[in-house]
C-alpha positions as CSV (number, residue, x, y, z in Angstrom):
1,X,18.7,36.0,35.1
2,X,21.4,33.2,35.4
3,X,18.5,30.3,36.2
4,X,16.0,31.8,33.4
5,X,18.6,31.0,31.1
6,X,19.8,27.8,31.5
7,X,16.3,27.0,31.8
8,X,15.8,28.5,28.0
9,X,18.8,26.6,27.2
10,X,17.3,23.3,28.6
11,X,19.1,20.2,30.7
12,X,20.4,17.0,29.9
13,X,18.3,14.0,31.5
14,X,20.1,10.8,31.2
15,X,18.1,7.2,30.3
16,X,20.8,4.3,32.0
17,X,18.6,1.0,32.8
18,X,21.3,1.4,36.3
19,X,20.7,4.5,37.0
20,X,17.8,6.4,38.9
21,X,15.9,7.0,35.3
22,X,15.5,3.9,33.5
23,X,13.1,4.4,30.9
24,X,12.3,6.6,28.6
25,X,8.8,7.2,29.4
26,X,10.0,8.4,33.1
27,X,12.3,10.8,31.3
28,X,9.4,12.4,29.3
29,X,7.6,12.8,32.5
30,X,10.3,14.7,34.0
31,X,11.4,16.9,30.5
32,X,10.7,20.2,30.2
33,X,10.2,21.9,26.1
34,X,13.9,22.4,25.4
35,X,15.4,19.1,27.7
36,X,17.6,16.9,25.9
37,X,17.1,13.1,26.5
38,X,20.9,10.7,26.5
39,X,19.6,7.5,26.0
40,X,22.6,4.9,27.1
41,X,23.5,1.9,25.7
42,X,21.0,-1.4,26.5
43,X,17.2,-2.4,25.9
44,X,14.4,-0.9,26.5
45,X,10.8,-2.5,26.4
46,X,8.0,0.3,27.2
47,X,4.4,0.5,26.2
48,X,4.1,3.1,23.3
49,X,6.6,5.9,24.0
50,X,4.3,10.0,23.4
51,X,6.4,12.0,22.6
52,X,4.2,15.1,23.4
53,X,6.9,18.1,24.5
54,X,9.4,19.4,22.4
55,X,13.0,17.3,23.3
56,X,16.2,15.9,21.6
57,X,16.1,12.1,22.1
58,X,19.5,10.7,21.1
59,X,21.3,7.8,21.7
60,X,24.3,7.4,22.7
61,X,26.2,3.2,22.2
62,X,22.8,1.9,20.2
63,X,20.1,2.0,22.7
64,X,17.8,-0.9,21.6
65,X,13.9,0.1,21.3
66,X,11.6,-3.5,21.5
67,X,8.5,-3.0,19.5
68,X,5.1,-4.8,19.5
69,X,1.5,-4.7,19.0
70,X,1.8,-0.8,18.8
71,X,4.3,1.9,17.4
72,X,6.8,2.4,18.7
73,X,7.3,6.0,19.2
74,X,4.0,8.7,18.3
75,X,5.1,11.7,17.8
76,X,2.8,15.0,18.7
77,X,4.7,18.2,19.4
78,X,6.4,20.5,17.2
79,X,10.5,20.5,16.1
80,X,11.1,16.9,18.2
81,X,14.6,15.2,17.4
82,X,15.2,11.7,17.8
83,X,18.3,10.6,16.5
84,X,20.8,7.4,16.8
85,X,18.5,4.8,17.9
86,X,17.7,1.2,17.3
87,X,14.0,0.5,17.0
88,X,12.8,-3.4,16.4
89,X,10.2,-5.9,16.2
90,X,7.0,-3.8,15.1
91,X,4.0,-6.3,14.4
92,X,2.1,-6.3,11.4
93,X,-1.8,-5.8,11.8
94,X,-4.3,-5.7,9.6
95,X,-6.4,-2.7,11.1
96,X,-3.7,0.0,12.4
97,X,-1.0,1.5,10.8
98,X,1.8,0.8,13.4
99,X,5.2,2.2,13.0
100,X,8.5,2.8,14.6
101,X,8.2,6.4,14.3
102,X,4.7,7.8,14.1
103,X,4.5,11.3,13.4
104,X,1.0,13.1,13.9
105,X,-0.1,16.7,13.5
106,X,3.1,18.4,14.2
107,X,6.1,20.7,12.3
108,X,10.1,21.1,12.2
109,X,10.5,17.2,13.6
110,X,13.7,15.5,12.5
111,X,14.3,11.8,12.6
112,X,18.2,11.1,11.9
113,X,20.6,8.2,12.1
114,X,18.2,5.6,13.3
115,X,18.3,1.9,12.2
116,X,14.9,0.5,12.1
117,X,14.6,-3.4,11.8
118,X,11.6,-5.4,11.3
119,X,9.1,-3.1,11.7
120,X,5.9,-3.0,10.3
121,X,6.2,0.5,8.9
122,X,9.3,1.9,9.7
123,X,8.6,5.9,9.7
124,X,5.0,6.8,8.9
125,X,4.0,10.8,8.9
126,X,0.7,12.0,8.7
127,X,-0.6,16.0,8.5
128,X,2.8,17.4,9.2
129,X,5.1,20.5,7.9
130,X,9.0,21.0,7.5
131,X,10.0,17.8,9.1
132,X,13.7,15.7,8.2
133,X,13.9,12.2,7.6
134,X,17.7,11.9,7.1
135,X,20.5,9.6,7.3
136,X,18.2,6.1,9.0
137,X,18.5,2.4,7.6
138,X,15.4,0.7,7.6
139,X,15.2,-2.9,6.8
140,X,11.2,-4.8,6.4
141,X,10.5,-7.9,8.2
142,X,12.4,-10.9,7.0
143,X,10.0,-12.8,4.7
144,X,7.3,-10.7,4.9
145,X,7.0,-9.9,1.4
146,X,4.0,-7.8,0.6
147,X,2.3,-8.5,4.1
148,X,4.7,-5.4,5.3
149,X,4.2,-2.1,5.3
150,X,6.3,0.6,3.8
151,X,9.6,1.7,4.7
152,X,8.9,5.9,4.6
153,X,5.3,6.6,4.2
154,X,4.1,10.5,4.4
155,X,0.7,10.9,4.0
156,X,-1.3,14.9,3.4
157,X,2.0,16.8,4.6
158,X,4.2,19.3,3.0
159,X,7.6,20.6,2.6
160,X,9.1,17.4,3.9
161,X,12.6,16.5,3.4
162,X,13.7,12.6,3.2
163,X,17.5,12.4,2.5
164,X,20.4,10.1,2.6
165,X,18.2,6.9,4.4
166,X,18.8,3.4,3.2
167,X,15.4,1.3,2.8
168,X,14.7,-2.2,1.8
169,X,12.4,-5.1,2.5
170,X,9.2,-3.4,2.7
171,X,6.6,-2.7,0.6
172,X,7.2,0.2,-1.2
173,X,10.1,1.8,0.2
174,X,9.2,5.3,-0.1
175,X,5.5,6.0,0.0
176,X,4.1,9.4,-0.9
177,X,0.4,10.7,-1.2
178,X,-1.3,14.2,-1.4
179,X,2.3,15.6,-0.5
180,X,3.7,19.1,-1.5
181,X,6.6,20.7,-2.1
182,X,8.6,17.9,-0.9
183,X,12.3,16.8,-1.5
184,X,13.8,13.5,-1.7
185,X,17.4,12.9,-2.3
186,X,20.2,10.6,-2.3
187,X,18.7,7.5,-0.8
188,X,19.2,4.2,-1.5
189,X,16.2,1.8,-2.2
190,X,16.7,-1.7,-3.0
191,X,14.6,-5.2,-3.0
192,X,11.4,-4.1,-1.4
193,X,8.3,-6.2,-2.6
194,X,6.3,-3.4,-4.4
195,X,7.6,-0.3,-5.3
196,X,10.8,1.4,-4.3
197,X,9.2,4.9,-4.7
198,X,5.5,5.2,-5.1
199,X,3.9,8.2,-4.7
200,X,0.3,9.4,-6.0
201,X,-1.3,13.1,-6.0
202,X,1.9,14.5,-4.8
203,X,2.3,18.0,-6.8
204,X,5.5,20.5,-7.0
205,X,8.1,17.2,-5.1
206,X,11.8,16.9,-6.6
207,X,13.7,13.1,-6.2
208,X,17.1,13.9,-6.8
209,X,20.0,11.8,-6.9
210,X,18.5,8.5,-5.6
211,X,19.0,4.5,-6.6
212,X,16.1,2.6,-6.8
213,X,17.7,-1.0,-7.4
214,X,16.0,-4.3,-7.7
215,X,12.5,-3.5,-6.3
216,X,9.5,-5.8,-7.4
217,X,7.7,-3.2,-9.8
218,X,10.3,-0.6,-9.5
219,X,9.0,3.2,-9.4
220,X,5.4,4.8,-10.1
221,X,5.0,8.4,-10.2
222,X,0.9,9.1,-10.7
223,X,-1.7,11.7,-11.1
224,X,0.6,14.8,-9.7
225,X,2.3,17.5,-11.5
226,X,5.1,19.5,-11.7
227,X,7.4,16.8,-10.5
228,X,11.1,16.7,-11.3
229,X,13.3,13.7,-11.6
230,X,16.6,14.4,-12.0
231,X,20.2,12.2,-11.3
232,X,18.5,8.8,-10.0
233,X,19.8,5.6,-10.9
234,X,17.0,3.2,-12.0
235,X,18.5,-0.3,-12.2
236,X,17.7,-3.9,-12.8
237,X,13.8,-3.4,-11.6
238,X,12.8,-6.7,-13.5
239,X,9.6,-8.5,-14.1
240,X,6.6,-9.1,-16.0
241,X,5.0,-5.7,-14.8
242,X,8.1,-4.4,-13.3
243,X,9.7,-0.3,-14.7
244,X,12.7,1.6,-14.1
245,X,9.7,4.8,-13.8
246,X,6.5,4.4,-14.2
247,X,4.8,8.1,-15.3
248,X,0.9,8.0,-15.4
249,X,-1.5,10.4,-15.4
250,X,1.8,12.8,-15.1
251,X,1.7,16.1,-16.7
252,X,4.7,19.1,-16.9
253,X,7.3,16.9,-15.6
254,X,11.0,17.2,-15.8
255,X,13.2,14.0,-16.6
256,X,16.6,14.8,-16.4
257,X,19.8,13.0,-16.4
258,X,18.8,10.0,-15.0
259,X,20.6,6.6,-15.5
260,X,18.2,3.7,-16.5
261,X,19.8,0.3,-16.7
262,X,18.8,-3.4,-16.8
263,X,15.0,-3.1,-16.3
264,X,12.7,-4.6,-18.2
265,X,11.2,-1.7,-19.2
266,X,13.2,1.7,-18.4
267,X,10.5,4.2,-18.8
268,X,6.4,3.7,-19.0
269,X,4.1,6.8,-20.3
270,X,0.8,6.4,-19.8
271,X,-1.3,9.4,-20.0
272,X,1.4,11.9,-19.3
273,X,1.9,15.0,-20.9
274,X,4.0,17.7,-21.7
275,X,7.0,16.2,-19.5
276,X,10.4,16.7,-20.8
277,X,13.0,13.4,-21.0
278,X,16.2,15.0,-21.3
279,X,19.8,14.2,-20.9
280,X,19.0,10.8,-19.7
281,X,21.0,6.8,-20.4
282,X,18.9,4.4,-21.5
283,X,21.2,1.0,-21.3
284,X,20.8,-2.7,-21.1
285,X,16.8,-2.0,-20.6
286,X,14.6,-4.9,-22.4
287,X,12.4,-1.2,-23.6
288,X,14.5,1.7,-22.9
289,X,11.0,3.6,-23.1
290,X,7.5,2.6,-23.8
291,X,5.0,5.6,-24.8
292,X,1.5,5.3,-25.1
293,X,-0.7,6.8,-27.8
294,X,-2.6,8.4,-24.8
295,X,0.5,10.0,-23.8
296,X,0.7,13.5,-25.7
297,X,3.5,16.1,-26.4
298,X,5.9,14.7,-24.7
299,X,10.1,15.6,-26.0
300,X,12.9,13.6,-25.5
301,X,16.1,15.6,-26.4
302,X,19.7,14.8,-25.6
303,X,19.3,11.1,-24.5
304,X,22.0,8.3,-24.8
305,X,20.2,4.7,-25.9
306,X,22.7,1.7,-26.2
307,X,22.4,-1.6,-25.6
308,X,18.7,-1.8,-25.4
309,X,16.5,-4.7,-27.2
310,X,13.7,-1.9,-28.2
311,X,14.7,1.7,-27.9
312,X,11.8,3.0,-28.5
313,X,7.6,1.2,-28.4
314,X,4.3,2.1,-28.6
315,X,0.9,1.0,-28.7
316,X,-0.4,2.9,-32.0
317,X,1.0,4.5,-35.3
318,X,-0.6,7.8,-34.1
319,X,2.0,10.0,-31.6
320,X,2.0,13.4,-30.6
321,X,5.1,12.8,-28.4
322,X,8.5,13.6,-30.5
323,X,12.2,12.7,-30.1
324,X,14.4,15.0,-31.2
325,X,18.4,15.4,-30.4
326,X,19.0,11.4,-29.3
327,X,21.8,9.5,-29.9
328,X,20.9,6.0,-30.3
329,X,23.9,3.2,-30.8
330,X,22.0,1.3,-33.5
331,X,22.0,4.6,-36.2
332,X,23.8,4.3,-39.6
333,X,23.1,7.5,-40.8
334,X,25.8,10.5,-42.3
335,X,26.5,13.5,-41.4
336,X,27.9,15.3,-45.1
337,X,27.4,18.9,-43.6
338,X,29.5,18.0,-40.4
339,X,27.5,19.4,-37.8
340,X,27.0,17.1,-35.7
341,X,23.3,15.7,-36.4
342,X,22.4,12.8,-39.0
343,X,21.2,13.8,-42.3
344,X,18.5,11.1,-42.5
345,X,16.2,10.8,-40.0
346,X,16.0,7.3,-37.1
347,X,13.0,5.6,-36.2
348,X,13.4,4.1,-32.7
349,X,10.4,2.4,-32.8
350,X,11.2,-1.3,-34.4
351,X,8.5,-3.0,-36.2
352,X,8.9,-6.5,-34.4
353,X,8.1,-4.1,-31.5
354,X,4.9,-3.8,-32.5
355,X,4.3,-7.4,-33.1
356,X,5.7,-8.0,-29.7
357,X,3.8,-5.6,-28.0
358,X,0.5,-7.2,-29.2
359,X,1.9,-10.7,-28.9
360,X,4.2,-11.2,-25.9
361,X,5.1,-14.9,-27.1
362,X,6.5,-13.8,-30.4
363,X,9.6,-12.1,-28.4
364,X,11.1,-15.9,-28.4
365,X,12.3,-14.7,-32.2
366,X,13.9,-11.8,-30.7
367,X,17.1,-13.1,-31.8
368,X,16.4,-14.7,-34.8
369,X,17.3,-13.5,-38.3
370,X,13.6,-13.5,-39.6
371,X,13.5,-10.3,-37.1
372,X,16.3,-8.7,-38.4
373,X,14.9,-9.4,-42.1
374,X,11.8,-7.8,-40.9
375,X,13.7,-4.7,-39.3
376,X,15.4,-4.2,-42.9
377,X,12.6,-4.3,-44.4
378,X,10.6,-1.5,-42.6
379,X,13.9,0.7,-42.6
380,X,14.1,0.4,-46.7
381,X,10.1,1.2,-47.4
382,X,8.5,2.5,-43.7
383,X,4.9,2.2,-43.3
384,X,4.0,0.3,-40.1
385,X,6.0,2.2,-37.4
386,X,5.1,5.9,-36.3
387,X,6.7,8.3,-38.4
388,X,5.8,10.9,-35.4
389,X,8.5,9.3,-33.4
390,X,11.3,9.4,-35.7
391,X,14.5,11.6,-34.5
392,X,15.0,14.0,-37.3
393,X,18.0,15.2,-35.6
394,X,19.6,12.3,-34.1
395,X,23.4,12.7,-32.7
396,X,26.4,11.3,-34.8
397,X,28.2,11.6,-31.3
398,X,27.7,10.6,-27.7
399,X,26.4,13.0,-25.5
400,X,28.7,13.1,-23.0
């Protein structure tokens, strides 16, 4: 009874390049579903490491994982834990997608506290359910730019959870495509090449609480639904194609108190529809929000804009999206009836934006005071900008 259940309970097996199991691999051999692996302190090189029973790998002093022309570590069996390594030196290839932690087929995995450096992919997951990506810092080859792969990629899984990991230097930090149901929270994405979250086809997924900071083309959400966005920090994602968040193709979203600061443009609909933008700061952005004709009945309510060269553009005088409840720092309305709202409408949408927006080189005059002649001008006697965007309701104070 005693031996049935320690067995149940599993042993500890003990990786020590002095002792009498010195790699890994030999301590998979020997593992029985339930063993937990110590890995001590030192470096290991190994030929790709199967994970194929269901063990605790953990690492006790930074164990030291060499890469090479293959992942790393290939998951296959259910509710594996590998947790407090250091895995390195992945090599990029043009025909496989090698990773320091491959994850294939499999449920309930979790891959914690691990510091990947220079890998090609860092964690890649494929066809798998209920796993944990939490608390690992990835860093992309140095100077690989966008010859690397990406930092987090799941690919056709499910009710995956990717929380608290730091990622920069690849190519899109967090990659996401035909996922479900998945949730990812509080991580910290800066400088990789491409995107800092990019994820396509990916239906019913929350992002809460993250920082996408500095990233080549900052954030693209596309052709999923039912996404919500709510306390990320989008911040100084600059360039000539470069977003805070890109929506496209996007429909029955939720936007919600998010912070968008220093991009060049803080929020790009294209396509999207019937997503609500609410409670959100729009500050310091070049466009705090761009919204395409082709982008329908979309509502922005209870949104703070300050700061921002254009609050509001768009492509056409014809809108079917409406603001509604705003405050923006640049109204001079009155409020006579003292509740709170302005008694005369704010259009957001400037008419040098318009110009600019069909000529790029006329923004050199942003500045000058024949722009802010023309901006009196359309506010006395409107008839260029969309009267569809107008706030009829806009806030005489600061949300808070």
């Amino acid at each position: 009874m005693m031996l049935a259940l320690l067995l149940a309970l599993g042993t500890t097996i003990v990786v020590d390049p002095a002792g009498p199991v010195r790699t890994l691999t030999a301590a998979l051999a020997l593992a029985r579903p339930g063993d937990r692996i110590e890995v001590q302190r030192g470096t290991y090189r190994e030929p790709m490491i199967v994970v194929g029973g269901r063990v605790e790998i953990t690492g006790e002093g930074g164990p030291v994982f060499e890469g090479g022309a293959h992942s790393t570590f290939e998951v296959t069996a259910d509710s594996v834990v590998i947790r407090g390594l250091i895995l390195q030196h992945v090599l990029p290839s043009a025909t496989e997608d090698r990773a320091a932690v491959l994850l294939r087929d499999v449920r309930g995995c979790r891959i914690e506290d691990n510091e990947i450096r220079g890998a090609f992919f860092g964690i890649y997951v494929m066809r798998s359910t209920n796993c944990v990506i939490a608390g690992n810092r990835l860093r992309g080859p140095r100077g690989a730019g966008s010859a690397s792969g990406n930092g987090i990629h799941v690919w056709q899984s499910s009710g995956m959870i990717v929380r608290d990991n730091t990622v920069m230097g690849h190519r899109d930090g967090i990659y996401f495509e035909f996922v479900r149901a998945a949730e990812v929270a509080d991580n910290l994405v800066v400088e990789n090449s491409r995107y800092g979250l990019h994820f396509m086809r990916s239906d019913s997924c929350s992002y809460a609480g993250n920082r996408f900071e500095r990233n080549g083309a900052g954030v693209a959400v596309m052709y999923s639904t039912g996404v919500v966005m709510a306390g990320n920090r989008f911040e100084r994602n600059r360039g000539g194609s470069a977003y805070g968040l890109l929506l496209k193709e996007i429909s029955d979203a939720v936007v919600r108190r998010n912070r968008f600061s220093g991009n060049t443009v803080g929020l790009y609909l294209e396509d999207s529809n019937r997503n609500l933008v609410e409670g959100n700061t729009f500050r310091g952005n070049g466009w705090a929000v761009k919204v395409l004709a082709n982008a329908s009945d979309n509502r922005f309510t209870g949104n703070l804009f300050e700061g921002n060269s254009f609050d509001a553009s768009t492509n056409s005088r014809t809108a079917s999206s409406s603001f509604d409840h705003n405050w923006w720092d640049r109204y001079r309305g009155y409020d006579l009836d003292r509740d709170g709202l302005g008694d005369v409408p704010y259009s957001p949408v400037r008419l040098f934006s318009l110009v600019a927006e069909q000529h790029k080189p006329a923004l050199i005059l942003l500045r000058s005071p024949f722009v802010d002649l023309l901006d009196a001008a359309e506010r006395l006697m409107p008839m260029l900008t969309p009267e569809a965007l107008a706030d009829r309701h806009p806030l005489m104070r600061r949300p808070r």
